[in-house]
GUVEX-628279 format. One record per residue (C-alpha): chain; x, y, z; residue number from 1. Coordinates in nm, 3 decimals. Example, Ala and Ser with C-alpha at 12.3 -4.5 7.8 and 13.67 -1.06 7.14 Angstrom:
! GUVEX-628279
+-------+---------+---------+---------+-----+
: chain :      px :      py :      pz :   n :
+-------+---------+---------+---------+-----+
:     A :   1.230 :  -0.450 :   0.780 :   1 :
:     A :   1.367 :  -0.106 :   0.714 :   2 :
+-------+---------+---------+---------+-----+
END
This chain:
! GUVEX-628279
+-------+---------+---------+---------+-----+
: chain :      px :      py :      pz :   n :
+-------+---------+---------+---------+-----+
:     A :  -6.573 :   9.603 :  -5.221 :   1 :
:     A :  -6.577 :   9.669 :  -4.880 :   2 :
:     A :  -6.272 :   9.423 :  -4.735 :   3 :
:     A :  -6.189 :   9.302 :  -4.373 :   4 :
:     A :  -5.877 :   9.068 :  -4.251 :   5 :
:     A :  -5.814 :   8.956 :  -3.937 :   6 :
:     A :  -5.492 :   8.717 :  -3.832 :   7 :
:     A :  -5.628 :   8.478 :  -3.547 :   8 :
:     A :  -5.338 :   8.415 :  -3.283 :   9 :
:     A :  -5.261 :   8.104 :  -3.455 :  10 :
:     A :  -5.189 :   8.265 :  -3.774 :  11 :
:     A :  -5.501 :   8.166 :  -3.988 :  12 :
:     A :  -5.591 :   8.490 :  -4.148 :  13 :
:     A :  -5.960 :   8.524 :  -4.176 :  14 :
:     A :  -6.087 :   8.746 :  -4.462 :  15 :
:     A :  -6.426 :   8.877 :  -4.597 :  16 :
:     A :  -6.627 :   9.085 :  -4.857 :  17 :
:     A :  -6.952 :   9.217 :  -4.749 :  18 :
:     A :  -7.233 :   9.218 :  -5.025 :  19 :
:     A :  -7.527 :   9.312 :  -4.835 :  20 :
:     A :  -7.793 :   9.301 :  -5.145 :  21 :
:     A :  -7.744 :   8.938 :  -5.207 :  22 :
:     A :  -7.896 :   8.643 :  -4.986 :  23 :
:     A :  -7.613 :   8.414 :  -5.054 :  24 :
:     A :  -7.237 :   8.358 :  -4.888 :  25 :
:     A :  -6.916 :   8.143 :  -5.047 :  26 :
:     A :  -6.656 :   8.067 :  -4.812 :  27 :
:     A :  -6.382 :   7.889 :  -4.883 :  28 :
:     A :  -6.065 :   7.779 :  -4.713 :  29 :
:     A :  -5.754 :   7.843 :  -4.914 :  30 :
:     A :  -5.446 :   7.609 :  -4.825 :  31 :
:     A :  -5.078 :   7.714 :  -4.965 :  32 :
:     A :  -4.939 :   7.398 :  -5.127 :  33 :
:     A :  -5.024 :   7.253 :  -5.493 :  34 :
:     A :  -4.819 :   7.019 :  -5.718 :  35 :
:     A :  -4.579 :   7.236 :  -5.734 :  36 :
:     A :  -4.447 :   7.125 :  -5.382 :  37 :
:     A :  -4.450 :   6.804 :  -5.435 :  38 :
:     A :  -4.114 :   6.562 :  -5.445 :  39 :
:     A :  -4.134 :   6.326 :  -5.772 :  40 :
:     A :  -4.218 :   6.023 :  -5.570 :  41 :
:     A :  -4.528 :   6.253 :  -5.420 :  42 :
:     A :  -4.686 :   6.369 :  -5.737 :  43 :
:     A :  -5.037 :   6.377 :  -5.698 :  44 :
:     A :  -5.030 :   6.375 :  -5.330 :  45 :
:     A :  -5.193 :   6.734 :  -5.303 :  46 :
:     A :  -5.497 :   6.616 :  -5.527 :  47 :
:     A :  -5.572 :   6.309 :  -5.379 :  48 :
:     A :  -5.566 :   6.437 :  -5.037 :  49 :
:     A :  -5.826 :   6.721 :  -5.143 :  50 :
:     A :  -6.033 :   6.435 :  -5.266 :  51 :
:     A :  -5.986 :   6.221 :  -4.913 :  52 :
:     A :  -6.074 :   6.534 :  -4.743 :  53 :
:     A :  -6.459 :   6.424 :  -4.817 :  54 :
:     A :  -6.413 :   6.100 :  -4.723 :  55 :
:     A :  -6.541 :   6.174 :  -4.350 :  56 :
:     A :  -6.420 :   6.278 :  -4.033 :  57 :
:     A :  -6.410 :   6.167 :  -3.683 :  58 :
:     A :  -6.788 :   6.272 :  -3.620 :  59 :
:     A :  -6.890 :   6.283 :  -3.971 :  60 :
:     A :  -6.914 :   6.021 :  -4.270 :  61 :
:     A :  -6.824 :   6.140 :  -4.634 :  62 :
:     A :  -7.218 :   6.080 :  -4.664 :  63 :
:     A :  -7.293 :   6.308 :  -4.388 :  64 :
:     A :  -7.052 :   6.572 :  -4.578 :  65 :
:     A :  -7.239 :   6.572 :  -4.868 :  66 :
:     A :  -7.577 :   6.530 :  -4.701 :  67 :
:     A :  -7.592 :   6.849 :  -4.431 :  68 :
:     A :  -7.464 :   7.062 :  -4.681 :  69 :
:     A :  -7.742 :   6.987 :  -4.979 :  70 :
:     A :  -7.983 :   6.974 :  -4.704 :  71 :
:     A :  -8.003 :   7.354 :  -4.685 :  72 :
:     A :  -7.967 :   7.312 :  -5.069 :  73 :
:     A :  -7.593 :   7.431 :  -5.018 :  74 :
:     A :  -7.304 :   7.319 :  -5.278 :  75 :
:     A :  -6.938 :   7.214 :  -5.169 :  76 :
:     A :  -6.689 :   7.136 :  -5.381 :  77 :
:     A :  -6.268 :   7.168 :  -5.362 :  78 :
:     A :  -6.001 :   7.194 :  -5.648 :  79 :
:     A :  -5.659 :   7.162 :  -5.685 :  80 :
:     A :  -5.417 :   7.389 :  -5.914 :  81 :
:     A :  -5.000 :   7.383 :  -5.878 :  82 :
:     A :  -4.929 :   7.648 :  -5.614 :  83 :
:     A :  -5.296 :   7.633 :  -5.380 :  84 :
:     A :  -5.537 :   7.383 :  -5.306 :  85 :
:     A :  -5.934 :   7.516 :  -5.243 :  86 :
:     A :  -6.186 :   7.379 :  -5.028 :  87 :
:     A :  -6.485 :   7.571 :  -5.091 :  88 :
:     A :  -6.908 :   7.565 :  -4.997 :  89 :
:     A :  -7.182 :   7.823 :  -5.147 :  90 :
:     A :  -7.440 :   7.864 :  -4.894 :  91 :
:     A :  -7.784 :   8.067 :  -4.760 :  92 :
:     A :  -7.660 :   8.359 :  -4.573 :  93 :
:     A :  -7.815 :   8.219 :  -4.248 :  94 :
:     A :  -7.612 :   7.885 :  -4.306 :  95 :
:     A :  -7.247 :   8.011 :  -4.291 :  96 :
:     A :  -7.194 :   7.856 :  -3.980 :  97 :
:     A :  -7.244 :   7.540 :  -4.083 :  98 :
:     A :  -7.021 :   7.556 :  -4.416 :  99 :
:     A :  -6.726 :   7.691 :  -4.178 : 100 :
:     A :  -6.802 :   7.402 :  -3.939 : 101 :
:     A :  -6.797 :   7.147 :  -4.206 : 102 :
:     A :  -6.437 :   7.302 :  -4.373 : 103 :
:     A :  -6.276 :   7.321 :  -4.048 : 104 :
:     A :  -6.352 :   6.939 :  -4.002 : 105 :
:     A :  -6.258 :   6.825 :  -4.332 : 106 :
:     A :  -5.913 :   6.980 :  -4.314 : 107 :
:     A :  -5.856 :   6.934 :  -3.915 : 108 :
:     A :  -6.009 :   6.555 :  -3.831 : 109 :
:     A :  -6.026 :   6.358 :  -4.172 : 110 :
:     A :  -5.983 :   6.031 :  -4.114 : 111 :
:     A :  -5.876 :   5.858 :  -4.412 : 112 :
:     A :  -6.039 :   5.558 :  -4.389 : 113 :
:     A :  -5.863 :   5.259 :  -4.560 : 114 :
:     A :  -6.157 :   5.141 :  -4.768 : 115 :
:     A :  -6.248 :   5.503 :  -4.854 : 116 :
:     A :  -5.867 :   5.517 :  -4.971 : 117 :
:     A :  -5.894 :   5.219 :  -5.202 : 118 :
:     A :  -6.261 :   5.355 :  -5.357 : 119 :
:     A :  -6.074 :   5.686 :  -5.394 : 120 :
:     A :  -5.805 :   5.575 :  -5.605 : 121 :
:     A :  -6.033 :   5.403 :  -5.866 : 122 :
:     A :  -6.243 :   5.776 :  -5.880 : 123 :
:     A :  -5.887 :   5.965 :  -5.953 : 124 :
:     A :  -5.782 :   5.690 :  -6.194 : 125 :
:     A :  -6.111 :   5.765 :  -6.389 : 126 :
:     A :  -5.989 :   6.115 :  -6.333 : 127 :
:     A :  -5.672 :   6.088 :  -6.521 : 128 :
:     A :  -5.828 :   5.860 :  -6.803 : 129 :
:     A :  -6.092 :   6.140 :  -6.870 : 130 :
:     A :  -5.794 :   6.398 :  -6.911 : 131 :
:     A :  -5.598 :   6.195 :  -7.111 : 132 :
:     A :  -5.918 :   6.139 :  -7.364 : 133 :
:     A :  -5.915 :   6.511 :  -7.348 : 134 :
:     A :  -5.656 :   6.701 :  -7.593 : 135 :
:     A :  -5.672 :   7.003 :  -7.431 : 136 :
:     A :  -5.583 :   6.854 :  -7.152 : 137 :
:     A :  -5.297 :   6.676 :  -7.290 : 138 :
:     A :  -5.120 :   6.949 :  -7.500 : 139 :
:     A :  -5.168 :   7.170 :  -7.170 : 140 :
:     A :  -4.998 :   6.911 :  -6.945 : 141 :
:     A :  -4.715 :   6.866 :  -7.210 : 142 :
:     A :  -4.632 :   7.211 :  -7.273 : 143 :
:     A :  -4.602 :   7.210 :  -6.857 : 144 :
:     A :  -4.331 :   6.890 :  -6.879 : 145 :
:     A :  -4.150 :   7.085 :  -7.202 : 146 :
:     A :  -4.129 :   7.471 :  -7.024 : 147 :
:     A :  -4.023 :   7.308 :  -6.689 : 148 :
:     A :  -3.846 :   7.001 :  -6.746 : 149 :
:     A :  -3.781 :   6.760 :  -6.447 : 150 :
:     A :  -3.941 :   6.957 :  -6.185 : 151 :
:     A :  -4.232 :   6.992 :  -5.929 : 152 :
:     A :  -4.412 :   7.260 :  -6.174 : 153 :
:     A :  -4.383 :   7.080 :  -6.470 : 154 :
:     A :  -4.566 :   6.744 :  -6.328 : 155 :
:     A :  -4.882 :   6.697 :  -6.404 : 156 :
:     A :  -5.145 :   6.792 :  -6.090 : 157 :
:     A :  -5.332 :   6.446 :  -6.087 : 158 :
:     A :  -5.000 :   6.253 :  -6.104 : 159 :
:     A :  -4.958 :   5.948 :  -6.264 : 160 :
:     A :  -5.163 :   5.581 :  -6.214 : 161 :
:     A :  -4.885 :   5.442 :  -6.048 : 162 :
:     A :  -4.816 :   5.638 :  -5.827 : 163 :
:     A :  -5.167 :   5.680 :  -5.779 : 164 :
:     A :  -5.140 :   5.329 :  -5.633 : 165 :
:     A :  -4.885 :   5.366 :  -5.440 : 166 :
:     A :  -5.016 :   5.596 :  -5.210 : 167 :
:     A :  -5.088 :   5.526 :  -4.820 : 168 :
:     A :  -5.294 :   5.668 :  -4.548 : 169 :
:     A :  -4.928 :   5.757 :  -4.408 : 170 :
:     A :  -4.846 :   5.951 :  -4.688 : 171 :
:     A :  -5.129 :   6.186 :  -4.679 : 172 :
:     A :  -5.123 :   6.246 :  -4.307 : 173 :
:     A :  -4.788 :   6.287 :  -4.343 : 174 :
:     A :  -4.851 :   6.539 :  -4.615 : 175 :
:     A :  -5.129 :   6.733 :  -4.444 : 176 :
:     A :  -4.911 :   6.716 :  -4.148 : 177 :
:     A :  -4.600 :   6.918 :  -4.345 : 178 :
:     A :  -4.831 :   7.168 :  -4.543 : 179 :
:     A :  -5.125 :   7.227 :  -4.383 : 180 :
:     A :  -5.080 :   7.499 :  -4.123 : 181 :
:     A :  -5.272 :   7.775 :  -4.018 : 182 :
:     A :  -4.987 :   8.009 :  -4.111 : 183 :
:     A :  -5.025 :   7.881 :  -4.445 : 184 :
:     A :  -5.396 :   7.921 :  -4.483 : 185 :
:     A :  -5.697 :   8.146 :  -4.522 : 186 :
:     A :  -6.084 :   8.112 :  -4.464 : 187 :
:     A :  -6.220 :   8.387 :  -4.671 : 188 :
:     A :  -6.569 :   8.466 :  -4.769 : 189 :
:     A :  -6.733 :   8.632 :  -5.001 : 190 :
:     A :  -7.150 :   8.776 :  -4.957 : 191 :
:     A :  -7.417 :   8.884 :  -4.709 : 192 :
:     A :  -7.191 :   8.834 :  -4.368 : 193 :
:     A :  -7.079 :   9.006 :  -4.079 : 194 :
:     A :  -6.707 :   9.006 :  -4.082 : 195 :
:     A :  -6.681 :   8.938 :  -3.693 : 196 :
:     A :  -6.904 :   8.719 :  -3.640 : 197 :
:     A :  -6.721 :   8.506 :  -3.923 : 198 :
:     A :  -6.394 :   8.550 :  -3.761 : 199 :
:     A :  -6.534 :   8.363 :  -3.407 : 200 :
:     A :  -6.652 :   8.106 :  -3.648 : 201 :
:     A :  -6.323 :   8.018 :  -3.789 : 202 :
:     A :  -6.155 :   8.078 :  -3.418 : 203 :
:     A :  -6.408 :   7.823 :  -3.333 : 204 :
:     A :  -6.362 :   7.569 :  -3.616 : 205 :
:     A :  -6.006 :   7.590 :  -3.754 : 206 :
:     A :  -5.878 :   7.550 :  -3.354 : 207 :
:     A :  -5.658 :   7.267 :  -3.449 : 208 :
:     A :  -5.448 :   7.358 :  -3.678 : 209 :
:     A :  -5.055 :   7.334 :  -3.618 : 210 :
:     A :  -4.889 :   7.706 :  -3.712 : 211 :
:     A :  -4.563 :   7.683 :  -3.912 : 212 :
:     A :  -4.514 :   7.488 :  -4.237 : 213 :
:     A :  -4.228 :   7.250 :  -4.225 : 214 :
:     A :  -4.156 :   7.224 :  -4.621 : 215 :
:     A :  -4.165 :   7.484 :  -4.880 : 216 :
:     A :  -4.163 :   7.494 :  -5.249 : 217 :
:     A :  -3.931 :   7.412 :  -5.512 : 218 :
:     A :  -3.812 :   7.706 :  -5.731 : 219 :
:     A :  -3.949 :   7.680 :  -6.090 : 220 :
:     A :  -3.695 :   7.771 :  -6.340 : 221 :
:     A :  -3.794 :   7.759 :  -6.694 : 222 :
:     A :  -3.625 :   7.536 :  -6.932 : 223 :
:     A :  -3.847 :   7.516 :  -7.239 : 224 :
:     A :  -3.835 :   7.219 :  -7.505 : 225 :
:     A :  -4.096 :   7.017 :  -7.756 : 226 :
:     A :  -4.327 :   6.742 :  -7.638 : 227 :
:     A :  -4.551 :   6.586 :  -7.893 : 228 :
:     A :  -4.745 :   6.289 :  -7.844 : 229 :
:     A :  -4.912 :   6.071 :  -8.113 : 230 :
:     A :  -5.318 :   6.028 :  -8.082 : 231 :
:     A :  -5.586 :   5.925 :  -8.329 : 232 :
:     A :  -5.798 :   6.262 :  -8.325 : 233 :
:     A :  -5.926 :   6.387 :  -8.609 : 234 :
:     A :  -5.715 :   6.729 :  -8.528 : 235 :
:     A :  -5.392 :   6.819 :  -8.413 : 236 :
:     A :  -5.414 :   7.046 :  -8.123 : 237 :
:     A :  -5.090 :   7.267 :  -8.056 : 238 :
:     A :  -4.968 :   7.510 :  -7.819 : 239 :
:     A :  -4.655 :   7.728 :  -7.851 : 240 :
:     A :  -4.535 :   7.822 :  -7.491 : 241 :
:     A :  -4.330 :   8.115 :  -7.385 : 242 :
:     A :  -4.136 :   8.192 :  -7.057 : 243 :
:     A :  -4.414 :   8.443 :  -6.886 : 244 :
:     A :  -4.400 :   8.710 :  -6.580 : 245 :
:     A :  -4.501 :   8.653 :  -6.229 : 246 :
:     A :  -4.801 :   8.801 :  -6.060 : 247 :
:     A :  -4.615 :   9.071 :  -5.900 : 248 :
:     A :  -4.394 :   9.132 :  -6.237 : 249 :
:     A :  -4.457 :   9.529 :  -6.306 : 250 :
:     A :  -4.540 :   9.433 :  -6.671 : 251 :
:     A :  -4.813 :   9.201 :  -6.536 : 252 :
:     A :  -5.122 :   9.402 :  -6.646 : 253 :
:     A :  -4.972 :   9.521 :  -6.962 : 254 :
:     A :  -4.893 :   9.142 :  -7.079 : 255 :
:     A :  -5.266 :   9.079 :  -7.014 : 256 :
:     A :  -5.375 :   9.330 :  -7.236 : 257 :
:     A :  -5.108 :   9.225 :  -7.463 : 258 :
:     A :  -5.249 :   8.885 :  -7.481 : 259 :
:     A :  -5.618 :   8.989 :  -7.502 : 260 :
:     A :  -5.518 :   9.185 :  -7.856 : 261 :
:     A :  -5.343 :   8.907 :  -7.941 : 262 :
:     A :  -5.605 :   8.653 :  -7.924 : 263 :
:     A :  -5.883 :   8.742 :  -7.633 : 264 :
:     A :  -6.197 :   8.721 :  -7.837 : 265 :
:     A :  -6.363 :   8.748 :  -8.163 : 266 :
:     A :  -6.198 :   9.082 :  -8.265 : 267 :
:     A :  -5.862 :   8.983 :  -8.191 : 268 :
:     A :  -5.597 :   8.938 :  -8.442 : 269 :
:     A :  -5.508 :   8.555 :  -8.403 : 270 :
:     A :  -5.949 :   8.498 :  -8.437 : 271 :
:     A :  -5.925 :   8.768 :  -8.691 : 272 :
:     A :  -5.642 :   8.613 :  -8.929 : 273 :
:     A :  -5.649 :   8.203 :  -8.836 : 274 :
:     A :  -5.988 :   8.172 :  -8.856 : 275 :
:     A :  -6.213 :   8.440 :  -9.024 : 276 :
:     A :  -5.999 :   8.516 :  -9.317 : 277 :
:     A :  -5.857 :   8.181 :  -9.353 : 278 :
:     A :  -6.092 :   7.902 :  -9.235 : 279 :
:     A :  -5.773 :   7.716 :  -9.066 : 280 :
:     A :  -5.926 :   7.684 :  -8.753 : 281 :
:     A :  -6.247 :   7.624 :  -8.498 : 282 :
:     A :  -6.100 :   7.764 :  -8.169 : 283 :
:     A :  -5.728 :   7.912 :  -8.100 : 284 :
:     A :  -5.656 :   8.209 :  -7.837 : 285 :
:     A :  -5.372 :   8.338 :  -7.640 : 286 :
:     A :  -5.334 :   8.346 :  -7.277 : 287 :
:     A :  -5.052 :   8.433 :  -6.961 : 288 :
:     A :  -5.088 :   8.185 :  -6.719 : 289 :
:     A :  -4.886 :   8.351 :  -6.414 : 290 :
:     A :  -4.723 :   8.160 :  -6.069 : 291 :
:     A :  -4.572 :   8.329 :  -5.746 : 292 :
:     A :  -4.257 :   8.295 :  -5.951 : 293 :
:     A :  -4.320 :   8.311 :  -6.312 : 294 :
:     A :  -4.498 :   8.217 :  -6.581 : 295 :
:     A :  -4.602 :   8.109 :  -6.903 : 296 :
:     A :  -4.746 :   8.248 :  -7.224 : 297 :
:     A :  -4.895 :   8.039 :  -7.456 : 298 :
:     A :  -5.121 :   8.046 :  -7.755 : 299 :
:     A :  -5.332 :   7.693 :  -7.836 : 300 :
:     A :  -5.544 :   7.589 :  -8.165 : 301 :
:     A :  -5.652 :   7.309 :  -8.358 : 302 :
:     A :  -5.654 :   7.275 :  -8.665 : 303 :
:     A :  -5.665 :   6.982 :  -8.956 : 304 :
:     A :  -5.317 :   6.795 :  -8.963 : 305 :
:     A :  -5.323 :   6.938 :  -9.390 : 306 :
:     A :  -5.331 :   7.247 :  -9.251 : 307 :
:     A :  -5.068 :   7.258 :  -8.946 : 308 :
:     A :  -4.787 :   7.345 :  -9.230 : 309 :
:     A :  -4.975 :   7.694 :  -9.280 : 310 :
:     A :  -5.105 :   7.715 :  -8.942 : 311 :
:     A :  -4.794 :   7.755 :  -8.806 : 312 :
:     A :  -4.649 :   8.051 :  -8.990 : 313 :
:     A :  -4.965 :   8.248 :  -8.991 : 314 :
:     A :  -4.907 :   8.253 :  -8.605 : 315 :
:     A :  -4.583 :   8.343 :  -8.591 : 316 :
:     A :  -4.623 :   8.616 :  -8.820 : 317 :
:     A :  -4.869 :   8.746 :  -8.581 : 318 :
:     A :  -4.650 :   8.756 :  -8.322 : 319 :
:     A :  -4.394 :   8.981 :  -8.531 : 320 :
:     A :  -4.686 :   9.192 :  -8.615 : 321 :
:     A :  -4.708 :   9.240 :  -8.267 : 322 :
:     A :  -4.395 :   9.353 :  -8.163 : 323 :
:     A :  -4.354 :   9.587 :  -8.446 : 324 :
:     A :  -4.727 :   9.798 :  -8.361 : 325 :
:     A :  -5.011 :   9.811 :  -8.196 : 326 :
:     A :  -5.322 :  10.087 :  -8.224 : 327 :
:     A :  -5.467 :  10.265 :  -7.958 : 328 :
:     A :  -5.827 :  10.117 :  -8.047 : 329 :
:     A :  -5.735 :   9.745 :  -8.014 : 330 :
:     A :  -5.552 :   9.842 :  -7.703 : 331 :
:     A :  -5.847 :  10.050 :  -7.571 : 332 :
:     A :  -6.083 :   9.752 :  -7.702 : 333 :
:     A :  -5.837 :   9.507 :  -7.461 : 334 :
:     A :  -5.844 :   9.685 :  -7.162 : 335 :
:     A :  -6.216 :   9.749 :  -7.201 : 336 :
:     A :  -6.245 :   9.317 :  -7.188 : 337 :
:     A :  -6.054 :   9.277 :  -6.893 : 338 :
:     A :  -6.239 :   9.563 :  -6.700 : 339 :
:     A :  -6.575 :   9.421 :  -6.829 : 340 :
:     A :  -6.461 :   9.076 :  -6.702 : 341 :
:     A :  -6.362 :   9.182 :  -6.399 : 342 :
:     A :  -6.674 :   9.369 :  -6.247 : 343 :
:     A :  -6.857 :   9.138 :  -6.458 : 344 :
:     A :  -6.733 :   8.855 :  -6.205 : 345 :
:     A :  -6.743 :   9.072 :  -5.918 : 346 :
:     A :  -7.159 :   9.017 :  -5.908 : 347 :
:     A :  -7.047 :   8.673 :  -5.786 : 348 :
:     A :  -6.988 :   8.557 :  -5.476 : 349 :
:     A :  -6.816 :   8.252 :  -5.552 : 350 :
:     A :  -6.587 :   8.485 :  -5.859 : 351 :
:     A :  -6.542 :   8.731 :  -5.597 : 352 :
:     A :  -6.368 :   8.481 :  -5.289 : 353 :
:     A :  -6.171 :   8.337 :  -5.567 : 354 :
:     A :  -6.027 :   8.686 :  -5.615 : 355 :
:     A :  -5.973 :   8.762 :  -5.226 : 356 :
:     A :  -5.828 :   8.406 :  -5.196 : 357 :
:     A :  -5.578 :   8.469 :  -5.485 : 358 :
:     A :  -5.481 :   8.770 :  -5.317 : 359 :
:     A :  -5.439 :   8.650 :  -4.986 : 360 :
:     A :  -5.258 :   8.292 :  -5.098 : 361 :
:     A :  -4.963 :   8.535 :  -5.339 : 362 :
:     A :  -4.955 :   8.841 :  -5.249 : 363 :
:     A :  -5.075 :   8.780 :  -4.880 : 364 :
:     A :  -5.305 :   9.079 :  -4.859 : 365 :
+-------+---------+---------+---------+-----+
END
């Protein structure tokens, strides 16, 4: 990876990896603010103002958005998660210009227009209907409410319907206004680029942004707890959640391989023991799902509800099993996945900002 920074003198940092044998470039701009800083009243805020974002500009309509980037067969799309928010486009080498031109003008000049407000919450409440049809996306949410009860991090990231419809055009130029900045921010790019010639393109672009964030995060302190939640599925789907590490936690890359012998594939011992010698269930694996700040482990299967009264113990026996030993061949088999996956998503340009992004929004480097 050959990596290059630069911090603007308005505090946007600007960051790239040059891949010279490929013929594409994803840049993305990475903003520091997620669910997690919203106030209970705001819930949902961050998401629906990364949807509004598309909704045009002062020189460009949402269909212009769309339309100059597919034109040169480009694809832009933006996310949300509980500590960043991503506004990203996967372009032509030769058309990185226009994908920083069209960032910087979402997330400087957005307009949001009133009617594009009122179309927008009917999208986002089709949003939140789809999840809650999902049970993944359900038991994921609820272990979230249980392991930080009452608080920013435990709220679900595409808030609730009612609040939904609450929302104004004041509140989310109030919000971009508070959490937006360019001190908060990155553009970072990933592909066949020349690192300066990107950072002139951001200094020309991202001109307007305001430098120091006026609100910060709540601290996320883990309280854990049971939510359950009655639905006519023909499974039950559970997840047992844990209080995790933080990114920077020393024991960060050893709980990763501890959760990839756990259950990270086929040949681990929750696949191994749940479902190939006893049937109990289609899917269930482990995972650490880590914050600025902390964390969460969790482990998540479905299974028949005749079945959840064996289910259960199986698992927790294979966490004592655990603790008590491990071999150096599963252990060597773990860290061989998560060094596979790794370069394996390094021959992507998309995987590869994501990674530089991450970097730059935690660790800020």
């Amino acid at each position: 990876m050959s990596v290059e920074v630069t911090r603007l003198k308005n505090g946007l940092r600007v960051v790239s990896d040059r891949i010279a044998n490929v013929e594409t470039v994803t840049v993305g701009a990475w903003v520091d603010v997620g669910s997690r800083f919203e106030q209970e009243e705001e819930n949902g805020l961050s998401h629906m103002l990364e949807h509004m974002a598309f909704k045009g500009t002062e020189k460009r309509s949402a269909y212009d958005i769309a339309e100059q980037i597919e034109d040169v067969g480009g694809y832009l799309n933006a996310y949300t998660s509980r500590e960043h928010t991503t506004y990203y486009a996967r372009l032509l080498k030769e058309d990185l210009e226009l994908g920083v031109d069209v960032l910087g003008d979402i997330l400087q000049h957005s307009i949001f227009d009133e009617g594009e407000l009122e179309r927008e919450r009917g999208v986002i409440i089709q949003e939140i209907g789809q999840a809650e049809d999902t049970p993944d996306d359900v038991v994921f949410d609820l272990m979230q409410q249980a392991a930080y009860h009452d608080q920013p991090m435990g709220r679900p990231i595409l808030g609730t319907i009612d609040l939904i419809n609450q929302f104004s055009r004041n509140d989310l130029t109030g919000y971009m206004a508070d959490h937006y900045k360019s001190e908060q921010m990155a553009v970072v790019a990933a592909g066949n680029l020349d690192h300066d010639k990107l950072a002139a393109m951001v200094e020309k672009y991202f001109s307007d942004l305001d430098f120091k964030r006026t609100k910060n995060k709540q601290t996320a302190i883990y309280t854990g707890g049971e939510k359950r939640t009655e639905r006519d599925l023909e499974q039950v789907n559970l997840l047992f959640g844990f209080d995790g590490i933080s990114y920077s936690d020393p024991d960060y890359f050893a709980s990763q391989v501890m959760s990839m012998v756990l259950g990270g594939g086929m040949s681990s011992r929750l696949f191994q023991e749940v479902r190939e010698k006893r049937g109990l269930v289609y899917s269930i694996y482990s995972y650490m799902g880590s914050y600025v700040d902390g964390g969460t482990f969790g482990i998540h299967a479905g299974t028949g509800e005749d079945q959840v009264g064996e289910l259960v113990p199986v698992i927790a026996s294979e966490f004592h099993k655990l603790a008590e030993y491990t071999d150096e061949q599963e252990v060597n088999r773990a860290k061989a996945q998560l060094k596979a996956g790794l370069l394996m998503s390094l021959e992507s340009t998309t995987s590869r900002m994501e990674q530089l992004g991450r970097q730059q929004m935690i660790f800020g480097r």
